[in-house]
C-alpha positions in Angstrom: 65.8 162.3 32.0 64.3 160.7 35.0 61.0 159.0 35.1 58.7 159.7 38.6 55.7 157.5 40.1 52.8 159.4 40.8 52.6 158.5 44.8 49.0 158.9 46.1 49.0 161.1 49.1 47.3 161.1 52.3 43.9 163.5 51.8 44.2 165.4 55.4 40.4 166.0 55.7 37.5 164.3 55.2 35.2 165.0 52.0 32.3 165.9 53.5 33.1 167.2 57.0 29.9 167.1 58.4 29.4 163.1 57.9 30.1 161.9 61.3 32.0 158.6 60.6 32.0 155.1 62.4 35.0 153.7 64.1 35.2 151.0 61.5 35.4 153.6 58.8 38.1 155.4 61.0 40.3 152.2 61.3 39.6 151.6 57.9 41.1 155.3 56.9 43.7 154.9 59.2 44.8 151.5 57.7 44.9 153.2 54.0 46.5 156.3 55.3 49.4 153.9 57.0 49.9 151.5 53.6 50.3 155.0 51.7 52.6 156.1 53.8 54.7 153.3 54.4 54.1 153.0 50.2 55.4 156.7 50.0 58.1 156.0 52.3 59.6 153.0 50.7 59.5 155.1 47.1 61.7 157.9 48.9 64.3 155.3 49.9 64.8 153.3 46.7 65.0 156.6 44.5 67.6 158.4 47.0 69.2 155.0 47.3 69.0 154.8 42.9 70.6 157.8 43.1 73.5 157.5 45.3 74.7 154.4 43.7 74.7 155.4 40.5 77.1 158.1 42.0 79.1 155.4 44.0 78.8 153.0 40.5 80.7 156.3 38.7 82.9 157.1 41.4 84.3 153.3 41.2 84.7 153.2 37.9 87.3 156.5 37.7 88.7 154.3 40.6 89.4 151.3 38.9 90.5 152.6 35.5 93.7 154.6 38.2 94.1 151.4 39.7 94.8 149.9 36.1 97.2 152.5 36.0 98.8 152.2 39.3 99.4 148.6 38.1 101.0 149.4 34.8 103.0 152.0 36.6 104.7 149.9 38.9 105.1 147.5 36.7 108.0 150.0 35.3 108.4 150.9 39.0 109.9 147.5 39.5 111.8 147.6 36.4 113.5 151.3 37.0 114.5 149.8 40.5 116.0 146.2 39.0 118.3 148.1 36.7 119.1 150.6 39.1 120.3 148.4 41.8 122.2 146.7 39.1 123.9 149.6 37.9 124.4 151.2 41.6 125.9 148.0 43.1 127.7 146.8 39.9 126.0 143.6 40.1 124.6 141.8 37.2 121.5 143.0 35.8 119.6 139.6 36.8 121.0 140.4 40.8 119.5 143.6 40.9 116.0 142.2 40.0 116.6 139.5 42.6 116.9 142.5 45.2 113.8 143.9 43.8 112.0 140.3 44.2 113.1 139.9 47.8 111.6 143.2 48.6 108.3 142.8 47.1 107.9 138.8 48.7 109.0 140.7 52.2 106.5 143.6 51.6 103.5 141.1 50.4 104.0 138.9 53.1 104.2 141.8 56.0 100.7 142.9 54.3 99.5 139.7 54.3 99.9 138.9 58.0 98.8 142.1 59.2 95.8 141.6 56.8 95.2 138.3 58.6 95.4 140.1 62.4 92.9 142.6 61.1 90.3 140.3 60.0 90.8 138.2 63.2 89.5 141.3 65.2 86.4 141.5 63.0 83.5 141.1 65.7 79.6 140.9 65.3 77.5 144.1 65.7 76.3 142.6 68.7 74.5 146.2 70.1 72.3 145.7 66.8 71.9 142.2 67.0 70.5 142.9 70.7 68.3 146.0 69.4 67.0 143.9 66.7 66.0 141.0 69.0 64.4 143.6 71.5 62.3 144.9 68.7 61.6 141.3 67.5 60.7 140.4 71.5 58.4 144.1 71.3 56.3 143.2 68.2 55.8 140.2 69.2 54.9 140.5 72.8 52.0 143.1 72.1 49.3 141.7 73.6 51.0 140.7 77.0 50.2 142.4 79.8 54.3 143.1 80.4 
């Protein structure tokens, strides 16, 4: 069940076409016509916007609930290996989860340092930071004769 605004719309003649109108009626139209529009425009955004994150909100959720599952798994994961190593080495049960340890301290820390080297990289946007200030320098510089 979804709910809709009525959005006023943009009349695309005049009501009486034979009234010649004024310039200060026309600019006065035009301005009305423009904050509808933008109005109308701005609607359109936030209910396609609604809609895809409720989808994205859904998505993560089925996400989450097989990470939580991932987690428990290799938590027996781990386990299966520590008794394994025990039994295929002959070592002590407490050796073979020793092996297991030293594997997953190497493997965190090799994901941590390339982790680290990634987020070193991470630049600005700097072409929309520079589009952004050309549209700032734009609006602002109307009147000038540049």
């Amino acid at each position: 069940m979804t709910t809709r605004e009525h959005i006023t719309s943009i009349p695309l003649t005049a009501d009486d076409p034979t009234a010649e109108a004024s310039i200060g009626g026309l600019v006065r139209d035009a301005t009305a016509h423009m904050s509808t529009l933008v109005r109308a425009e701005v609607e359109l955004a936030k209910g396609e916007l609604v809609k895809e994150l409720k989808k994205g909100a859904f998505g993560s959720a089925f996400l989450i609930a097989a990470l939580a599952v991932i987690c428990f798994l290799l938590f027996f994961l781990f386990m299966a290996l520590g008794y394994g190593f025990s039994e295929w080495f002959g070592w002590r049960t407490s050796n073979g989860f020793f092996l297991v340890t030293g594997v997953m301290v190497a493997a965190a820390v090799a994901l941590i340092v390339l982790g680290v080297r990634k987020l070193k990289k991470i630049k600005a946007p700097e072409k929309s930071i520079a589009a952004a200030k050309d549209t700032i320098a734009a609006l602002t510089n109307r009147g000038d004769d540049n």
